[in-house]
RODO-900886 format. One record per residue (C-alpha): x negated, y, z negated. Coordinates in steps of 0.2 Angstrom, whole numbers, padded with zeros to 4 digits, always signed. Layout:
BEGIN
XYZ
...
***
This chain:
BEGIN
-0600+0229-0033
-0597+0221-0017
-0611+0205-0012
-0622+0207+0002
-0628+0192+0008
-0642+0190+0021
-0644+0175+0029
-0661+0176+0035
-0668+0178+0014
-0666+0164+0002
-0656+0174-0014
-0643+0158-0021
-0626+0164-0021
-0614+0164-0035
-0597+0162-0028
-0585+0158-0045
-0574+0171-0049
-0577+0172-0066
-0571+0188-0073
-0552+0184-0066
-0552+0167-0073
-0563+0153-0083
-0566+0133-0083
-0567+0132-0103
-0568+0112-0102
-0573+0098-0090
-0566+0082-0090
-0576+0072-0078
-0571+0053-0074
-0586+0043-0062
-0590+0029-0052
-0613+0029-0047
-0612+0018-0031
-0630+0014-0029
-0626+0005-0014
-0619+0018-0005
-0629+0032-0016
-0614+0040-0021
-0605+0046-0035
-0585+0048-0034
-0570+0051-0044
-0562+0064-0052
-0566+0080-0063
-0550+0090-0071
-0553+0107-0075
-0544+0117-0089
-0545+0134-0086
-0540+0153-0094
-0536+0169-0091
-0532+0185-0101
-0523+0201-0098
-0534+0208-0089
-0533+0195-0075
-0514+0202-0072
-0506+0209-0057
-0515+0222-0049
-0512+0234-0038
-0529+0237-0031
-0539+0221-0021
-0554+0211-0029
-0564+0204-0015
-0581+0194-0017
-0592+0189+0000
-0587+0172+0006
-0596+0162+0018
-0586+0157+0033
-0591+0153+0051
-0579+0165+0059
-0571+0181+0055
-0557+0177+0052
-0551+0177+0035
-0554+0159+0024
-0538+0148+0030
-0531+0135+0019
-0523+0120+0024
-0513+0104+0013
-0526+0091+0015
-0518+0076+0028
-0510+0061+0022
-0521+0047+0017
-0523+0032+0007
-0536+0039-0007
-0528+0032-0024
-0524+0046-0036
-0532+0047-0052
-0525+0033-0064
-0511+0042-0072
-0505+0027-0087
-0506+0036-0104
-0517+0031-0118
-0509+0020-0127
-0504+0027-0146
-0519+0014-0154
-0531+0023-0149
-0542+0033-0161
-0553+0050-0159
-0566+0041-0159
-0564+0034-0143
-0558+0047-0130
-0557+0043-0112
-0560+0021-0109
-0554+0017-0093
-0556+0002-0080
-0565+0003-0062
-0554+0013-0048
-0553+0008-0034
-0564+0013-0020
-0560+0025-0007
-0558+0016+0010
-0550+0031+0021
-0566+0035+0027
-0566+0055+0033
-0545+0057+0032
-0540+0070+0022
-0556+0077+0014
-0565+0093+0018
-0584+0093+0016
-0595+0108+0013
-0600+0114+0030
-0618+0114+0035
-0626+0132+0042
-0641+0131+0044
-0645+0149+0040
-0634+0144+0023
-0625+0161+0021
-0615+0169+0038
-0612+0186+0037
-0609+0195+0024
-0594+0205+0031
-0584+0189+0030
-0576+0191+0014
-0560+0183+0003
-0549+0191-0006
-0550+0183-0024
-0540+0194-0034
-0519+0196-0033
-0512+0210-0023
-0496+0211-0013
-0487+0194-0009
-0503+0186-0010
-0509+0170-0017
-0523+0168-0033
-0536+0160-0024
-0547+0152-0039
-0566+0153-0031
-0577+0137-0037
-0596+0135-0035
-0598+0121-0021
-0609+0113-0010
-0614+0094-0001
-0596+0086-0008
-0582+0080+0001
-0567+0086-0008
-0553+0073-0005
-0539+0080-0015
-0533+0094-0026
-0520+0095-0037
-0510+0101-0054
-0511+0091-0069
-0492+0087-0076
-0500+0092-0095
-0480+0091-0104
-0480+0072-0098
-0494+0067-0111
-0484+0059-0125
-0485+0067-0143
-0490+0083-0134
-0476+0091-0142
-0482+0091-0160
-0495+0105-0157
-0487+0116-0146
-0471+0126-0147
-0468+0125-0126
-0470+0108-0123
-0461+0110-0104
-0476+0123-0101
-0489+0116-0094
-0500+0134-0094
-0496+0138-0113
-0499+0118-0118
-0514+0118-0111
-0518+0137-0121
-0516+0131-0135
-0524+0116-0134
-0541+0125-0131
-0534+0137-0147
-0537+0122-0158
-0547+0127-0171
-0562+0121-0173
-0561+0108-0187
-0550+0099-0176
-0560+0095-0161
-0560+0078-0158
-0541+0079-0160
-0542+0093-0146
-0554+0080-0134
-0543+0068-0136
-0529+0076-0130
-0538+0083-0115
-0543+0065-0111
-0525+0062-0111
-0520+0078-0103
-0534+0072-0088
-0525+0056-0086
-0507+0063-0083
-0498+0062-0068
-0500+0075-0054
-0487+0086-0052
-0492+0098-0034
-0505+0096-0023
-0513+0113-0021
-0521+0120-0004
-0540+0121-0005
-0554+0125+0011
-0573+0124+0008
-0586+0134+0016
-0606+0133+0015
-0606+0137-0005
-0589+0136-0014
-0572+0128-0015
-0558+0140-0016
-0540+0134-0021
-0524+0140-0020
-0505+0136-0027
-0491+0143-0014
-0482+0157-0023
-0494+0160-0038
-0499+0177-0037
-0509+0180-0052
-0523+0170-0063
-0509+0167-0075
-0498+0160-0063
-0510+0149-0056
-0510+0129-0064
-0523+0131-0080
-0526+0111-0077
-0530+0104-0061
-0538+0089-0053
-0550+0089-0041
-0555+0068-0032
-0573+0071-0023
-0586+0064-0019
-0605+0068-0018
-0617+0065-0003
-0634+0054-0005
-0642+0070+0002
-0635+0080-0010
-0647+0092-0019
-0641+0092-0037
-0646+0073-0038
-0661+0063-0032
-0658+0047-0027
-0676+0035-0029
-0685+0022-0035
-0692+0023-0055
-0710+0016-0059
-0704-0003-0057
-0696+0000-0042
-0677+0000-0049
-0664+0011-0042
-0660+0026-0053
-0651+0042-0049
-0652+0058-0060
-0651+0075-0060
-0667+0087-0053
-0665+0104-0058
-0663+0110-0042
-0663+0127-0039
-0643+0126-0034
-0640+0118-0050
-0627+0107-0052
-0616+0111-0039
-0619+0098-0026
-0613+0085-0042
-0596+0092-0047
-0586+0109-0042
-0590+0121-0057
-0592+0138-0062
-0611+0141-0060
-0614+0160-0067
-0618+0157-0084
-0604+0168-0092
-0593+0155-0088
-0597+0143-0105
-0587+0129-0107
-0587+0111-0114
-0584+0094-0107
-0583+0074-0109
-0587+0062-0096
-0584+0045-0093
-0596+0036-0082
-0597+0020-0075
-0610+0008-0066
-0616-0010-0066
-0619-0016-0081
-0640-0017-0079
-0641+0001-0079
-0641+0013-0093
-0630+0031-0092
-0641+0044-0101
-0631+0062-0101
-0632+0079-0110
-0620+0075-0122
-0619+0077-0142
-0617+0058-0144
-0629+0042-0143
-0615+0035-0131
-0613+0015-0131
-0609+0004-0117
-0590-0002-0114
-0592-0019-0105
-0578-0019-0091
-0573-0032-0079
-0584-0036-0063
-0599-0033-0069
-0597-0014-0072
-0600-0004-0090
-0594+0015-0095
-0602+0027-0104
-0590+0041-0113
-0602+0056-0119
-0594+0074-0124
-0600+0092-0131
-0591+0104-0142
-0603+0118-0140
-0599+0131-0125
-0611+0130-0111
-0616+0133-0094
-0612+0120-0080
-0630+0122-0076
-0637+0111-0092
-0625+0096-0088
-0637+0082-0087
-0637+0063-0079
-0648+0051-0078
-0643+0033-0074
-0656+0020-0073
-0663+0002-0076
-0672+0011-0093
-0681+0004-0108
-0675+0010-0126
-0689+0015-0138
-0684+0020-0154
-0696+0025-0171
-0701+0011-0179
-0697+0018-0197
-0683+0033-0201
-0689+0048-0213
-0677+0052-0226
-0677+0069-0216
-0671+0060-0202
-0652+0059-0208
-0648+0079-0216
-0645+0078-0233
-0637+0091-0244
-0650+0097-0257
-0653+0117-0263
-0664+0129-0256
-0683+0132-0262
-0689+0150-0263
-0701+0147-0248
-0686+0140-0236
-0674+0156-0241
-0679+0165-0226
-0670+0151-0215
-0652+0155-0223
-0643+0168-0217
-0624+0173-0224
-0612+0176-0213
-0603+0172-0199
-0610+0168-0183
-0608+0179-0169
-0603+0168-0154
-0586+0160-0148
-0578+0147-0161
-0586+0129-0162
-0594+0116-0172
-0610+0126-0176
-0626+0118-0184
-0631+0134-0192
-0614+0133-0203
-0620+0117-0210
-0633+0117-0225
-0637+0099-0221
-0643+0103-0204
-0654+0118-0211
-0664+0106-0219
-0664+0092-0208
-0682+0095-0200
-0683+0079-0190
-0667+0076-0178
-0663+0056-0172
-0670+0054-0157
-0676+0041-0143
-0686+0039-0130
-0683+0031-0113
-0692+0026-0099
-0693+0012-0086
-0699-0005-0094
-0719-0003-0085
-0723+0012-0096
-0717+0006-0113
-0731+0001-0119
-0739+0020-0115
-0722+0030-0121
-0726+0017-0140
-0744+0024-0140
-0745+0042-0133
-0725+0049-0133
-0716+0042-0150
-0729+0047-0160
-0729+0066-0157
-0710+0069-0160
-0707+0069-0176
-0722+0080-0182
-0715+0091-0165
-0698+0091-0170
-0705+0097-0187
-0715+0111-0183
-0703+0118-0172
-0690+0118-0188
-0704+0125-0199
-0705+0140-0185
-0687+0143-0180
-0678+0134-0194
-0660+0125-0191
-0660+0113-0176
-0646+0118-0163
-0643+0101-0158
-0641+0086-0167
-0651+0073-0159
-0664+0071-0144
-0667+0058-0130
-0683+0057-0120
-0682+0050-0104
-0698+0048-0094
-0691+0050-0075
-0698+0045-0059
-0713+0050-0049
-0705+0061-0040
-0701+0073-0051
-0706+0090-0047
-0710+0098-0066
-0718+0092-0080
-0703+0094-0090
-0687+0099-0091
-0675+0103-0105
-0658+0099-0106
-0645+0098-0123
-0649+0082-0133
-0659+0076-0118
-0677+0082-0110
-0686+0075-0096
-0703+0072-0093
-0714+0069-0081
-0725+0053-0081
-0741+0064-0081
-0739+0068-0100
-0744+0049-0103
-0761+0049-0097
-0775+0052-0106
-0777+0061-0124
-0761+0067-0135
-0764+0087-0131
-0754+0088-0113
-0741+0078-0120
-0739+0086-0136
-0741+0103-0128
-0726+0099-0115
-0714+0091-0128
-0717+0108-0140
-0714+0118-0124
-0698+0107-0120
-0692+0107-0139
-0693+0125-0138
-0680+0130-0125
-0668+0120-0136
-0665+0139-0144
-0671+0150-0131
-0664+0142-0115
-0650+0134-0122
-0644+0140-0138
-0651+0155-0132
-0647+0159-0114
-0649+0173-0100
-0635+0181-0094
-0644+0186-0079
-0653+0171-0071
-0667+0184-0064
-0673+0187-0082
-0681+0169-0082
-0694+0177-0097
-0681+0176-0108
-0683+0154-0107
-0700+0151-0100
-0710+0165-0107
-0702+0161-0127
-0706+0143-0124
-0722+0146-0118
-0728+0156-0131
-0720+0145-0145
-0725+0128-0139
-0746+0135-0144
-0738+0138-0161
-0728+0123-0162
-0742+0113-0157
-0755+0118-0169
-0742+0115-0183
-0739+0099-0176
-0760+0095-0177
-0761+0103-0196
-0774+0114-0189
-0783+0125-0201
-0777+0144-0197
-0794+0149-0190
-0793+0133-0179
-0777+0137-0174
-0781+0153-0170
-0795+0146-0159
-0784+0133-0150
-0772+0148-0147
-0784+0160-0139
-0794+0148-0128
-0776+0143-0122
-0774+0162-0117
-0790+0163-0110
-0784+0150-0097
-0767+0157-0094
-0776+0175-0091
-0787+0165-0076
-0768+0157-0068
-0761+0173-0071
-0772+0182-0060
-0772+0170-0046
-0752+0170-0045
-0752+0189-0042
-0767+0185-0029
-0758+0174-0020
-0740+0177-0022
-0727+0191-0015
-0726+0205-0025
-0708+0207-0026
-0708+0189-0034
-0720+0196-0049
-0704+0207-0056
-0697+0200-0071
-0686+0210-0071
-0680+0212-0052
-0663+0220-0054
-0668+0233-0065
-0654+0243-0072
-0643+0233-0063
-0648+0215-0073
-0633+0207-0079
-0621+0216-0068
-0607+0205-0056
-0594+0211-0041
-0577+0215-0049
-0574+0195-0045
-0589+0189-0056
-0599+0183-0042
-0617+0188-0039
-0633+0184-0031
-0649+0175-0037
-0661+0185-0028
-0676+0172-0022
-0665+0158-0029
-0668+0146-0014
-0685+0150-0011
-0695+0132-0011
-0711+0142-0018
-0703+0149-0033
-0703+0132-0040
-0721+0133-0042
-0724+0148-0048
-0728+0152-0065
-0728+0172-0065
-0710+0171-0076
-0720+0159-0088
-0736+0169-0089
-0729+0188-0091
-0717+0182-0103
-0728+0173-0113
-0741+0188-0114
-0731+0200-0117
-0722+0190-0133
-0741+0189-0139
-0743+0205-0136
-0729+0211-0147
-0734+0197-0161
-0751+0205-0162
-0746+0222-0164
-0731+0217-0177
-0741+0203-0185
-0737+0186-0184
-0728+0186-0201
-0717+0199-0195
-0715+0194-0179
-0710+0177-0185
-0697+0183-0198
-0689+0193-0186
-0687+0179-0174
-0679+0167-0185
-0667+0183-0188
-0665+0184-0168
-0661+0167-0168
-0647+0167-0183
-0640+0181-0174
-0639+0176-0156
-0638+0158-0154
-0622+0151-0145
-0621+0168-0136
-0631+0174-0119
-0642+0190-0119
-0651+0203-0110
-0669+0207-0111
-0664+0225-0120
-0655+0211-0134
-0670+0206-0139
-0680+0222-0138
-0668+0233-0145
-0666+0223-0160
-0687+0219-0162
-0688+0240-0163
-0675+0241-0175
-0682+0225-0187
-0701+0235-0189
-0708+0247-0198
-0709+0262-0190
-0728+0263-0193
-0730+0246-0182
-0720+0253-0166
-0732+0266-0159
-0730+0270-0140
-0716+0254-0143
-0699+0257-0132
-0689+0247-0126
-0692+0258-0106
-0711+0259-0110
-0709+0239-0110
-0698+0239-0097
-0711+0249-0087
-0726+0242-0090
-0723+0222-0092
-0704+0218-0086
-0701+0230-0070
-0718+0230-0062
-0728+0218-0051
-0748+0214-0055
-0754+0210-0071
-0746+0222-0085
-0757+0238-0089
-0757+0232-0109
-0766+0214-0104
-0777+0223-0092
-0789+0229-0109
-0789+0213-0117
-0796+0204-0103
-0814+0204-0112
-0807+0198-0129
-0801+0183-0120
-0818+0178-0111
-0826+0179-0126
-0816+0170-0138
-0826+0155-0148
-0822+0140-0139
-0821+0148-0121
-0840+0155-0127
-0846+0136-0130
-0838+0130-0115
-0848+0147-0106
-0866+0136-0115
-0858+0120-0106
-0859+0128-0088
-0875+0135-0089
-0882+0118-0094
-0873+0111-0078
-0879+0124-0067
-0898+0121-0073
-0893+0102-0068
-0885+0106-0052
-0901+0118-0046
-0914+0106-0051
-0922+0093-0036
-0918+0076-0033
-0935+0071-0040
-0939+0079-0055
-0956+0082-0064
-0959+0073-0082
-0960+0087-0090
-0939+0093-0087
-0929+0090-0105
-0915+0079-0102
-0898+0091-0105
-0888+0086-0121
-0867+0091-0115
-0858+0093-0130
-0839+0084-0133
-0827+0097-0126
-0809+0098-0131
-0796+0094-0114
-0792+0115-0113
-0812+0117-0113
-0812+0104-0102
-0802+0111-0087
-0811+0128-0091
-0829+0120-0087
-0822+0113-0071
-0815+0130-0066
-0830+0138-0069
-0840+0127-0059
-0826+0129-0046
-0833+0146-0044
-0852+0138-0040
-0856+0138-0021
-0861+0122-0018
-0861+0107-0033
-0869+0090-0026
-0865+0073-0026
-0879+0069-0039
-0870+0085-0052
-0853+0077-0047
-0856+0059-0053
-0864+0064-0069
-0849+0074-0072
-0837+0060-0072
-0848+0048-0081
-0851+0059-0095
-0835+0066-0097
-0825+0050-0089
-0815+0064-0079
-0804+0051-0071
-0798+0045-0087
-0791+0063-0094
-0775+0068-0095
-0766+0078-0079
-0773+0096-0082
-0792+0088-0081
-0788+0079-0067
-0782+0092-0057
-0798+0102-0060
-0806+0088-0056
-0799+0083-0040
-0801+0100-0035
-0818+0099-0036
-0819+0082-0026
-0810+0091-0012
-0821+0107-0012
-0836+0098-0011
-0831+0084+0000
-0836+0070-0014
-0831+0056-0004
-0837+0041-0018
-0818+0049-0028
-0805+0053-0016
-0798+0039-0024
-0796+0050-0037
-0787+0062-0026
-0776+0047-0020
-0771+0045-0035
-0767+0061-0042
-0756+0063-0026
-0746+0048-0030
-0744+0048-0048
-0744+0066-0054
-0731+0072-0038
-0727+0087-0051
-0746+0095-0050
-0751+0089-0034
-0744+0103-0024
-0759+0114-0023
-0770+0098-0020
-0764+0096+0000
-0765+0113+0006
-0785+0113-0002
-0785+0096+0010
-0780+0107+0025
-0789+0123+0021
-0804+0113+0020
-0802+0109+0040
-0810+0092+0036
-0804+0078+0047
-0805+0064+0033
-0799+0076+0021
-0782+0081+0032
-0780+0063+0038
-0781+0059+0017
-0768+0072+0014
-0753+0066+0027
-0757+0048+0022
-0752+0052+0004
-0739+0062+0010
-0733+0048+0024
-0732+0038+0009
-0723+0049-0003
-0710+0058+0010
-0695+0049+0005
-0696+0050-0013
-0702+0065-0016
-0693+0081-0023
-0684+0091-0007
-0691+0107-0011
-0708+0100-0016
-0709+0091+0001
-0702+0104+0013
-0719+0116+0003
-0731+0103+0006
-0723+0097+0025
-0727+0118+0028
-0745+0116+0023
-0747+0099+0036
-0737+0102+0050
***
């Protein structure tokens, strides 16, 4: 399958060639310059290939981005005076424990000489009949294809592997630097921090070649003179780079106290712009990284350890973190800042796993046998961790919200962490860091191994849209990470799981009474049915599909590279379509099985699957096969694809219980509330004696942002009805998803005593106030469109790329 890439749409390109040969572990060694917003040093790659990336007859080409039509031309990068990576050996003290320590390199002071940056295009892609040849045929060269954009590459070269002393004593070819380096990732797995210690000392041996490399728009390619084949090719190499302080893979701001801090975004290119990779998510691999800043700062990463500090010389610390479990490049997180530590003030006994044998109740969690993905150290092999229903865990955030992280944030993990355990059983990873991050960041959460990111918004007001967002972020550690699509266009398979567990977690998490779980659970639906229907008003249709590739999900060009289709798209961030139609149909599927069955099944799912990367006919295909035959009527796996994964609108299924949902308990008292405010909002400025005062009754946050949408719907809703709506609810005092409702109402009716409130909301919550400034503009209100580009003027240079280009659309 050959690539077409358009220019003029916004699909993201894939361009590693996975299926010839694979990264299978990072070794990553960095300098964060905040000075110069920049993060330079090295990344050494160790890399396989198999029989079936031998000698062919035939050519393998995948589209390259170029801007001429010539073929891609490699060159020998030009002398210059860039000091190549430290090549001393460890010396023979040092323990697995301590991996990769090294001092501060030197700074690169050659300026542009030698290095070859990503080109800027600004149509991104050039035509797509431009193509590379990536595969072996004739007397040409391997070219190994890496994902790449907004680096300068300064050097490439192979790693002398057979120069790392005591190498010899594991391998049977210590002069062969390719079979040294296979059976060093053949290690088996009970002897993995030998095996990272060795690759640490394999990613400080001397070069031995520099190797001809070009970049284009989107990748890196690479090439040894005279090897032919992905088995010729060197399976260790080092690349020296640096990134660019407009790269998009990291932001460069200010935190909440106005320190520097740097960290990664999820940006919809992923981390490409941080280090060369192999970006599809077939390519699974492990890594280490040593990183190192001045000594004020704190290196948070996505690593299995709690890294320490090592104090260097000049004022500078490292940080070493690792991971032995096979994943994408895209989860590699970083985040390096002047943060506070905040750790529970008292440890459960669950907190450390213990051995112990297994009740009747907790049988269902064990499963014999042998897990189905590639070798490592797995969780789910370990008793201990089956029982461990709290994981360690910290929380960091810049020192001016410690106090609100102690009340609001600590609080909720461990009875989080618990429900989610009591749901899914075994924890797939062993420890968890909270990080609140700046402003600026563009989602509310996001969800990385060990670590998860949230946004500031989660903090304010009552517990619920903070304990909501950490059960939804908890929940992707299986199904996102663990648990992983093969085909990023099946974004269900994360978002629409997580959103469906993180209601049931929740409750757990409360100790709600079944019927009040329930309750909490419908009215939540209730809600989602309302934002369902207004994304498929308001957004393209071919962007409603969760499934857009259809029969073609999953599949690559003979190279392993493929498209992301709408992948750059700056909306796409915002919508929630993939969140929504997941999430519903997962309910959906609940309801006819039962939850008891449902939930059964899916801790069998996650036994079965975790450590490997699905499709959506995985998961369905083996749901059909777990239920009775009585409870699958009209259940297929193409009936579903049909009517909830391959069509645009809101699903035929969901469509009858549209009515359920309105009239679900709590959405029925928050239906009594309106009426009474409509009664208020009709009645004169001066009213007669006789007129009852109105008693409003306490509403839960969820009924709260219902109410305001209703009355969203009223014509006209005056000043008088506004101000007894915030004093009676103290609407400026709730937590983000109130305010939002709120603020929308401001705007609406032009309530000029609170655009303060809207001010505000635009500041602080920069990851909900999207939708805010095009209200400002739609309403044609001079005050109200000279508000919105002040807030912006203020907020430009911080804020998320894609967020701002949206929002300078709607302004300008």
């Amino acid at each position: 399958m050959d690539i077409k890439l358009d220019p003029s749409r916004d699909d993201l390109p894939l361009m590693a060639n996975t299926s010839h040969i694979l990264v299978k572990h990072y070794v990553l060694d960095l300098d964060v310059d905040f000075e110069s917003q920049v993060i330079e040093g090295t990344i050494v790659l160790f890399l396989e290939s198999g029989n079936r990336f031998k000698k062919r007859s035939s050519s393998t080409k995948v589209a390259c981005p170029s801007e001429s039509n010539e073929a891609c031309k490699f060159r020998m990068p030009e002398p210059c005076q860039i000091p190549v990576t430290n090549t001393k050996t460890f010396s023979s003290k040092i323990g697995y424990n301590d991996f990769v320590i090294c001092g501060k390199g030197e700074k690169d002071t050659s300026g542009k000489d030698g290095n070859h940056d990503n080109q800027e295009q600004a149509s991104g892609i050039s035509s797509s009949k431009y193509c590379c040849d990536t595969g072996n045929h004739g007397s040409e060269e391997f070219l190994l294809v890496l994902d790449c954009c907004d680096l300068s590459v300064l050097k490439v070269e192979e790693v002398d592997v057979a120069a790392v002393p005591g190498i010899e004593k594991f391998t049977r070819s210590p002069k062969l630097r390719n079979q040294i380096v296979h059976e060093l990732m053949a290690l088996p797995t009970d002897r993995w921090r030998e095996q990272l210690d060795y690759y640490a000392r394999c990613s400080q041996a001397p070069g031995c070649g520099e190797l001809l490399f070009d970049t284009d728009t989107w990748s890196l390619q690479i090439r040894k003179t005279g090897a032919q084949t992905a088995t010729d090719f060197p399976h260790a190499i080092r690349i020296r780079y640096r990134t660019k302080p407009q790269g998009r893979s990291v932001t460069w701001t200010s935190d909440q106290s106005g320190r520097p801090c740097v960290y990664t975004v999820g940006s919809p290119i992923n981390n490409r712009a941080l280090f060369p990779c192999q970006e599809p998510p077939v390519a699974m691999s492990t890594w280490q990284a040593t990183v190192r800043a001045a000594a004020s700062f704190v290196v948070l990463m996505s690593g299995e350890n709690s890294a320490k500090p090592t104090q260097l010389q000049e004022g500078y610390s490292s940080w070493h973190y690792y991971v032995t479990m096979p994943m994408p490049a895209s989860t590699f997180t970083i985040a390096v800042g002047s943060w506070t530590e905040m750790k529970p003030e008292t440890c459960s006994s669950n907190d450390v796993a213990t051995e112990r044998s297994f009740s009747p109740s907790e049988a269902h969690f064990r499963y014999i046998g042998v897990c189905g993905h590639m070798e490592y150290p797995c969780r789910f092999q370990k008793s201990s961790a089956s029982t461990q229903k709290i994981i360690p865990h910290r929380v960091f955030a810049p020192a001016c919200l410690k106090g609100a992280c102690q009340e609001t944030l600590l609080p909720l993990i461990p009875p989080c962490l618990s429900a989610a355990h009591s749901v899914l059983g075994t924890h797939p990873f062993s420890r968890l860091d909270i990080l609140i991050v700046p402003a600026n960041f563009s989602s509310l959460g996001m969800a990385s191994p060990h670590i998860v990111f949230l946004s500031q918004s989660t903090l304010t007001g009552m517990s619920q849209l903070c304990g909501t967002r950490l059960c939804h972020e908890i929940a992707h550690a299986w199904f996102g990470l663990a648990i992983g699509a093969r085909d990023w266009t099946e974004e269900w398979l994360s978002e629409g799981f997580a959103t469906h567990l993180e209601d049931v977690f929740w409750a757990k998490a409360q100790q709600l009474a079944p019927h009040e779980a329930q309750e909490q659970q419908e009215l939540r639906a209730c809600l989602r049915w309302r934002r369902l229907q207004d994304e498929v008003q308001n957004s393209p249709e071919e962007m409603q599909v969760l499934r857009p590739n259809k029969e073609k999900t999953g599949h690559v060009s003979d190279s392993g590279s493929s498209i992301i289709r709408h992948g750059l798209n700056p909306e796409k961030v915002f919508m929630q379509v993939h969140y929504l139609k997941g999430y519903f149909l997962l309910r959906f599927l609940a309801k006819r099985l039962g939850e008891d069955t449902y939930f059964s099944f899916l801790r069998k799912f996650v036994h079965t699957f975790h450590g490997q990367l699905i499709l959506s006919q995985d998961f369905l295909q083996m749901l059909l096969e777990n239920i009775p035959e009585e409870k699958r009527p009209e259940l297929s796996v193409g009936n579903i694809f049909r009517d909830w994964l391959e069509s645009s609108g809101i699903p035929q299924p969901l469509q009858r219980e549209r009515q359920a949902l309105a009239e679900c308990g709590l959405a029925q008292q928050v239906s009594a509330e309106v009426a009474k405010w409509v009664r208020v909002n009709r009645r004169p400025r001066k009213r007669k004696r006789k007129d009852r005062e109105e008693v409003f009754e306490k509403l839960l946050p969820d009924q709260l942002v219902l109410l305001l949408e209703h009355l969203l719907e009223q014509k006209t809703v005056t000043p008088r009805t506004l101000q007894s709506l915030e004093r009676i609810y103290r609407l400026s005092e709730q937590d983000a998803e109130v305010r939002h409702r709120w603020c929308e109402l401001i705007v609406k009716h032009k309530y000029t005593k609170a655009y303060r409130d809207v001010e505000r909301f635009l500041q602080e919550d920069q990851a909900m106030g999207i939708y805010l400034y095009g209200e400002l503009m739609l309403s044609e209100d001079p005050r109200q469109q000279h508000l919105a580009r002040r807030c912006f003027e203020l907020s430009r240079e911080q804020m998320d790329r894609s967020s701002a280009e949206v929002v300078a659309e709607m302004l300008f």
